[in-house]
C-alpha positions in Angstrom: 98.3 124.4 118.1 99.5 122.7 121.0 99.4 118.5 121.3 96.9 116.6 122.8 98.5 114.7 126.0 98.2 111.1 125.8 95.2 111.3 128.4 93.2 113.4 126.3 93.1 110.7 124.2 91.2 107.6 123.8 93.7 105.9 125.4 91.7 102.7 125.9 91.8 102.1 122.2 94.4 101.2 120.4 92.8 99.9 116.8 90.6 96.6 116.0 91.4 93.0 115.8 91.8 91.5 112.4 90.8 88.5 113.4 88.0 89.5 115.5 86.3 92.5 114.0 83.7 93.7 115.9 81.5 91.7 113.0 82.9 88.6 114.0 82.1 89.4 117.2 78.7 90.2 116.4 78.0 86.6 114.6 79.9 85.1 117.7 77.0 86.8 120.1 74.4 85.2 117.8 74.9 82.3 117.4 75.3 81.6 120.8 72.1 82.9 121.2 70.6 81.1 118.7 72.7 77.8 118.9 73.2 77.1 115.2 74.9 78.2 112.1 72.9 81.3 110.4 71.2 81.0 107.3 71.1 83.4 104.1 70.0 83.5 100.6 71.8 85.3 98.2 75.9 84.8 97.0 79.4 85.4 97.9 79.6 87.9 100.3 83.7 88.0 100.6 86.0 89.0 97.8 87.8 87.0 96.1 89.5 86.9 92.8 86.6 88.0 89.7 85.8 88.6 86.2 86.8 92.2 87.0 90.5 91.1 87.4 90.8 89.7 83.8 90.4 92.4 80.9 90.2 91.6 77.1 93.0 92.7 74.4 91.3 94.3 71.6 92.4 94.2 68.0 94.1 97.6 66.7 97.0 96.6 64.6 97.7 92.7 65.0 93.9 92.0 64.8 91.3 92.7 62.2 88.1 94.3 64.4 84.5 93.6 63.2 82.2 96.3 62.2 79.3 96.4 65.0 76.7 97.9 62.8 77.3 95.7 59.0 79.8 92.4 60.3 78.0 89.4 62.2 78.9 88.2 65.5 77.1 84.8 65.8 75.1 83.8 68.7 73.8 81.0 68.5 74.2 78.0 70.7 74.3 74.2 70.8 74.5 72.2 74.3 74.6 68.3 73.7 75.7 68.5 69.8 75.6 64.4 69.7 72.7 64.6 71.0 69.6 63.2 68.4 67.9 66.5 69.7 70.2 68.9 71.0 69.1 72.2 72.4 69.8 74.5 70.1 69.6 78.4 71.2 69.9 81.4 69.7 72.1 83.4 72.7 74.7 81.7 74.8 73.1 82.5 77.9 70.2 81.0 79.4 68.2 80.8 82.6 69.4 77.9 85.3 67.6 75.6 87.6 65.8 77.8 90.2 62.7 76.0 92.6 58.9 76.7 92.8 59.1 77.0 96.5 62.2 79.0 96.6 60.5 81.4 93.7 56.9 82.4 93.4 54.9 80.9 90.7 55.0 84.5 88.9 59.2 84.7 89.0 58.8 81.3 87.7 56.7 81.9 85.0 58.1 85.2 84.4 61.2 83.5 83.8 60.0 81.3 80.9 58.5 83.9 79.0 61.9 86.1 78.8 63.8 83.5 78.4 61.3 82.2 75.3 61.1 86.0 73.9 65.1 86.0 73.9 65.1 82.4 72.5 66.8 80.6 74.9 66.1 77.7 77.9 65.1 77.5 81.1 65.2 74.4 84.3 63.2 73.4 86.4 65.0 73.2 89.1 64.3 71.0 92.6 60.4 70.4 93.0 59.4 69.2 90.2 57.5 70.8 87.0 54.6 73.4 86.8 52.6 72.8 83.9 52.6 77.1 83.1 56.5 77.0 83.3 56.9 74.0 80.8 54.2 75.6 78.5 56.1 79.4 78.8 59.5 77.6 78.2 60.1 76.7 74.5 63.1 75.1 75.6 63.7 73.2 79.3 65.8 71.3 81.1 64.6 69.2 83.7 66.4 68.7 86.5 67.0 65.4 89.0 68.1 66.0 92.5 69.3 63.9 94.9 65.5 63.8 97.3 63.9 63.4 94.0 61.3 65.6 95.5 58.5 66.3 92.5 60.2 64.0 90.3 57.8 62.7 88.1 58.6 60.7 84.3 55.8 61.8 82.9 57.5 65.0 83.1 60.7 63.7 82.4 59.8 63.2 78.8 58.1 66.4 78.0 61.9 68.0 78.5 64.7 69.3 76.0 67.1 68.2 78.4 67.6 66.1 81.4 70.1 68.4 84.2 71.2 65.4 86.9 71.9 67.7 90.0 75.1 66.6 91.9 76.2 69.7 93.5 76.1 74.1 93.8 78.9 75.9 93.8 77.7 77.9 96.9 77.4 74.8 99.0 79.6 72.4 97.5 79.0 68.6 99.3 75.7 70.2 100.9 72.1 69.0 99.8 69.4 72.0 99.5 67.4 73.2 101.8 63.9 75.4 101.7 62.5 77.3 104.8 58.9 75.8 106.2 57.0 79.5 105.4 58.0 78.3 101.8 56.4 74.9 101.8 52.7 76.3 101.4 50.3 73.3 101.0 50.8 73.2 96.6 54.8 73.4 97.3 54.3 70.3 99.7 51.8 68.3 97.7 54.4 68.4 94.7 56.8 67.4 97.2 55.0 64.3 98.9 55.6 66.5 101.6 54.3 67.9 104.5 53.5 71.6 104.2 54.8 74.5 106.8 58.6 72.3 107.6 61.2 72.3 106.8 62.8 70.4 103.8 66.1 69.8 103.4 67.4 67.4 100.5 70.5 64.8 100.6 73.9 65.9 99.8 74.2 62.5 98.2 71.9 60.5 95.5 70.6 58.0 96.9 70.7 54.9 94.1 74.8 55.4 93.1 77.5 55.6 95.1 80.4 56.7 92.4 81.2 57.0 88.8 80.3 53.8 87.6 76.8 54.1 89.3 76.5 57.4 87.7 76.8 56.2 84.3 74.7 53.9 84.5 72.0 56.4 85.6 72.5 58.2 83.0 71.6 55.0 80.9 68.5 54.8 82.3 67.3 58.8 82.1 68.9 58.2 78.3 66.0 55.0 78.1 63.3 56.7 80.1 64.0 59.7 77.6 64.2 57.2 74.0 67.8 58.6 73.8 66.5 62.0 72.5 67.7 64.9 74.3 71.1 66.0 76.2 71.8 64.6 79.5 73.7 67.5 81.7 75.6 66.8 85.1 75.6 69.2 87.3 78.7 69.5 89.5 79.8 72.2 92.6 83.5 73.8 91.8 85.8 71.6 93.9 88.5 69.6 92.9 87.2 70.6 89.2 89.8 68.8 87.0 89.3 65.3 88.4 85.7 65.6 88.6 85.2 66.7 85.5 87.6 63.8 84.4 84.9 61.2 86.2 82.3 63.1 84.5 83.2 62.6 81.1 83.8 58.8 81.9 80.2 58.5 82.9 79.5 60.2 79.5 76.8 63.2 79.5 76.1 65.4 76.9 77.3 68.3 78.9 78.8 69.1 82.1 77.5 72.4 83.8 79.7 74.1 86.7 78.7 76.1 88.9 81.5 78.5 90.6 81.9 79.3 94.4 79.9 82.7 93.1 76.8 81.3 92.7 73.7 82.0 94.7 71.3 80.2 96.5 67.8 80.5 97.9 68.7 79.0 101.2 72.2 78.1 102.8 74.6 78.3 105.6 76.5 81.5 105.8 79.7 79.8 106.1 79.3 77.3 103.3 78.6 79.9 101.2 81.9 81.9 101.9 84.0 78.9 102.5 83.6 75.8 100.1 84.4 75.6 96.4 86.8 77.7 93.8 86.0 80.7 91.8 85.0 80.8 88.2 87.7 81.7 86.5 90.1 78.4 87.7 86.8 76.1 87.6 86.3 76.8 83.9 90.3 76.5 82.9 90.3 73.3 84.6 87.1 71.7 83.2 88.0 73.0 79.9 91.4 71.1 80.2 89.8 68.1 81.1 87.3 67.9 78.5 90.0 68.5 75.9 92.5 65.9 77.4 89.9 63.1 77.0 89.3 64.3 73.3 86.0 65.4 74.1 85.7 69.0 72.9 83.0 69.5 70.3 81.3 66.3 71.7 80.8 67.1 75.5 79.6 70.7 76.1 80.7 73.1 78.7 78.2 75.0 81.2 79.5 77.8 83.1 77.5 79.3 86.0 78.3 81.7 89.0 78.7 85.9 89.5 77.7 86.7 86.0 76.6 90.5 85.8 77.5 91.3 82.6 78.3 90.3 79.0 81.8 91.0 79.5 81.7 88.1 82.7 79.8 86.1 79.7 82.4 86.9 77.2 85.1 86.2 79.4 83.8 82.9 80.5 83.1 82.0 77.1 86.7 83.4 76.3 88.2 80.6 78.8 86.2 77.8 77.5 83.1 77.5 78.3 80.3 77.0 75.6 77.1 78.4 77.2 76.4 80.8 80.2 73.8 80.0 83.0 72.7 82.9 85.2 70.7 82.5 88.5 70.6 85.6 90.9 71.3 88.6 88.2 68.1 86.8 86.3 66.5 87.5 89.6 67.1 91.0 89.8 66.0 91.6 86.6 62.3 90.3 88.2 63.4 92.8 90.5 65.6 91.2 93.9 66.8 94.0 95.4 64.5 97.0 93.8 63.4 100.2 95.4 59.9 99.3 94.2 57.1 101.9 95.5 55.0 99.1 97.1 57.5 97.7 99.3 59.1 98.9 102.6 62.5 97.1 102.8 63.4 98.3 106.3 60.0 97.5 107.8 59.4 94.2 106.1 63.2 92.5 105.6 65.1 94.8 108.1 67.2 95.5 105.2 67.6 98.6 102.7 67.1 97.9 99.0 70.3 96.4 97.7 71.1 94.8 100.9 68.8 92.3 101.4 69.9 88.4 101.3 66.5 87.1 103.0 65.5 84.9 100.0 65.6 81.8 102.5 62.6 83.6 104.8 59.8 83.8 102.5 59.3 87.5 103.1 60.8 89.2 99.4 59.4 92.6 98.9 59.2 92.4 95.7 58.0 89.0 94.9 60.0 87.0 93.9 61.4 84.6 96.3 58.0 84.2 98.4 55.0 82.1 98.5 53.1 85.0 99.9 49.9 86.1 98.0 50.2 89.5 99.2 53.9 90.1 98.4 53.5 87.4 95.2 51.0 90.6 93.8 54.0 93.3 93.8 55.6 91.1 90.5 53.6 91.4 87.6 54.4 89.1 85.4 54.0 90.6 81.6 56.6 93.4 82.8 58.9 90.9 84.4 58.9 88.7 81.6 59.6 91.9 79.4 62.4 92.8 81.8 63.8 89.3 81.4 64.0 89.3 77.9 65.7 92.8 77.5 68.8 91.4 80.5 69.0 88.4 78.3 69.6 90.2 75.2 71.7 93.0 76.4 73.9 90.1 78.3 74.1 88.7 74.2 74.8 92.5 72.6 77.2 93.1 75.5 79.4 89.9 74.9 79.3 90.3 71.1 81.0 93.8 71.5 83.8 92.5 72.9 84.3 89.7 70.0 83.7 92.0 67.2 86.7 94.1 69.3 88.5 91.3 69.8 88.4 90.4 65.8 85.7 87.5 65.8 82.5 87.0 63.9 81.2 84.4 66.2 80.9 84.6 70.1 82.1 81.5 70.5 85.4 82.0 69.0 87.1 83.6 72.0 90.0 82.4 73.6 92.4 82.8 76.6 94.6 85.1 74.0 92.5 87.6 73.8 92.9 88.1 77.7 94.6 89.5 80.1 95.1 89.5 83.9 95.1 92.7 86.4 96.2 90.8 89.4 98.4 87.6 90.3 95.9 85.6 91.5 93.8 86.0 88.5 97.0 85.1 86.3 97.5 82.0 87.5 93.6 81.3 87.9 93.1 81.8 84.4 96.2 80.9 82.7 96.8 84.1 81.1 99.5 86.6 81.3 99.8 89.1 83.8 99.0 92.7 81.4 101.6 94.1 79.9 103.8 90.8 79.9 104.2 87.6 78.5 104.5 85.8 81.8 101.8 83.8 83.2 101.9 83.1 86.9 103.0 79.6 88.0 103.9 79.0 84.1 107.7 78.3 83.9 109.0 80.8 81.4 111.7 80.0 79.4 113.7 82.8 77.4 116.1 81.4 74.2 119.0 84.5 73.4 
């Protein structure tokens, strides 16, 4: 066949900018337009490296596997073990802090139920309590923020642990923020707020100003609380090893952290994509801290942020943390994201199911993250709950599959050995070695003849 000349070409064309994709340009044209930065719900949009880049090493000759169907794999779980009443449950998985306001009363409650049915805890989350939440939730954390919106000590007391919010790994240094067609007029009055605004809440707390502050705070929620139950910080994946260093001076009961894949109601797009570390370094490094203060076994470790699966749980167990908090894949077990008969994606987000990141608007399809009555009735809340309980529990099976392949009869006897990296990145992340070597990346190797 003969060649097209030059001029039969698109000549005008030569390929597209990296830097400026045509959906660059595209958020470029909008926000001019609109004259701030955009706003999203959701998580991590970009890729970056993830649980899929680590993969376990199962026992065939060197380890002795556990037999699924006649060997125990223990579950359960203790968070704040000097604690006088420390919350003991039965998975290592349970559901974090989540807001009435940016979740509808039957998420909420939905979430309790599950969680209860499977055994495990719930949070409160900014706002404050509803009484049907604490009465579903056989074990709760209560949360302190930094607005102190809803916080009430009457509450305070009726909790099995206190969670003092410092930061989200989504929006690391960045206080919270829920749209006005959220605030309906109960959302406000539990707020001391006024209703239809809206409400943002200080990156900062404002009655300490550093670590010394902080522990004394926690003195006073250990008095308000007669020294009882676990006191949890809560802190954003940054500079994770000092941090977590701080935080075990101030001396909690457990320090929860949350990775840069973990979602949000209501953020900035860009914080969301461009502050904090992934999971897999934040747990390595707050599990090194903890240890090199001599505080393993006293100080527990909370990881949060992208877990899908029991093998993320197992692997973030298998790093070093001691219990697993899940936020958004909780949420799409209420149903975030669902094809669901009653809603119309397209017509009502301007979104196809699966594609939708419009928690911050108030306008969820499916129910979950709106205030709506209309939308609020597409959840209901005995099948959610139901739902709830069988993620939870296939999260637990999941996760104990890999330990009984990986030779253990408890799930929380998994360690960096009995992992591997796919990629570079995730080597030297994690601290293991690369697959098929003994070489860790950034780990000095040293070979004797």
């Amino acid at each position: 066949m003969p060649r097209k000349k030059a001029l039969d070409r698109d000549v005008n064309r030569i390929g597209d900018s990296f830097v400026f994709p045509p959906r660059v340009m595209d958020d470029i044209h909008i926000k001019s337009e609109l004259g701030r930065y955009r706003m999203r719900g959701f998580s991590l949009f970009k890729k970056i490296p993830h649980w899929d880049d680590l993969t376990f090493l199962p026992g065939t000759l060197t380890r002795f596997v556990i037999e699924g169907y006649r060997e125990k794999c223990e579950t359960k779980t203790v968070i704040g073990p000097r604690a006088k009443r420390p919350l003991e449950l039965d998975i290592p998985i349970y559901i974090t802090g989540m807001s009435f306001g940016a979740l509808s009363y039957e998420a909420k409650t939905a979430l309790a139920r599950g969680a209860t049915m499977a055994g495990t805890a719930t949070c409160s989350g900014e706002g404050g309590m509803i009484p049907d939440e604490r009465r579903y939730s056989s074990k709760w954390f209560y949360q302190c923020i930094q607005s102190r919106y809803g916080f009430n000590p009457n509450h305070l007391v009726l909790a099995d642990g206190c969670e003092f919010f410092i930061g989200q790994g989504c929006k690391v240094g960045l206080g919270g923020h829920l749209m006005g067609q959220k605030v309906t007029d109960q959302v406000a009055e539990m707020r001391s707020l006024p209703a239809g605004i809206d409400q943002r809440s200080p990156a900062r707390h404002p009655d300490w100003l550093g670590p010394d502050d902080l522990a004394l705070k926690i003195q006073e929620i250990r008095e308000a609380t007669d020294w009882q139950i676990p006191i949890q910080l809560k802190l954003g994946a940054a500079r994770v090893y000092d941090d977590v260093r701080m935080a075990v001076k101030c001396d909690p009961d457990s320090i929860y952290i949350d990775g840069m894949e973990g979602g949000t109601g209501a953020g900035p797009h860009l914080a969301t994509e461009d502050t904090g570390v992934p999971g897999m370094a934040a747990i390595r490094q707050a599990r090194k801290a903890i240890d090199d203060l001599g505080k393993r076994g006293e100080i527990s470790l909370i990881y949060a942020g992208g877990i899908r699966n029991g093998a993320d749980v197992a692997k973030a167990i298998a790093l070093g943390a001691d219990a697993i908090a899940i936020g958004h894949s909780a949420m799409m077990a209420l149903n975030c994201n669902k094809d669901i008969p009653e809603a119309n994606y397209p017509e009502e987000i301007g979104a196809e199911p699966g594609y939708c990141y419009h928690c911050h608007t108030g306008r969820c399809p499916v129910g979950v993250a709106t205030q709506d009555p209309a939308l609020r009735s597409r959840l209901d809340p005995d099948e959610a709950a139901e739902r709830v309980y069988n993620f939870l529990h296939t999260l637990t099976i999941e996760a104990q599959l890999f330990a009984r392949a990986c030779g253990k009869t408890n799930l929380h006897s998994l360690e960096p050995e009995d992992l591997a990296a796919l990629t570079m990145e995730a080597s030297a992340m994690a601290g293991v070695p690369l697959a098929g070597t003994n070489h860790t990346v950034g780990v000095e190797d040293y070979h004797h003849l």
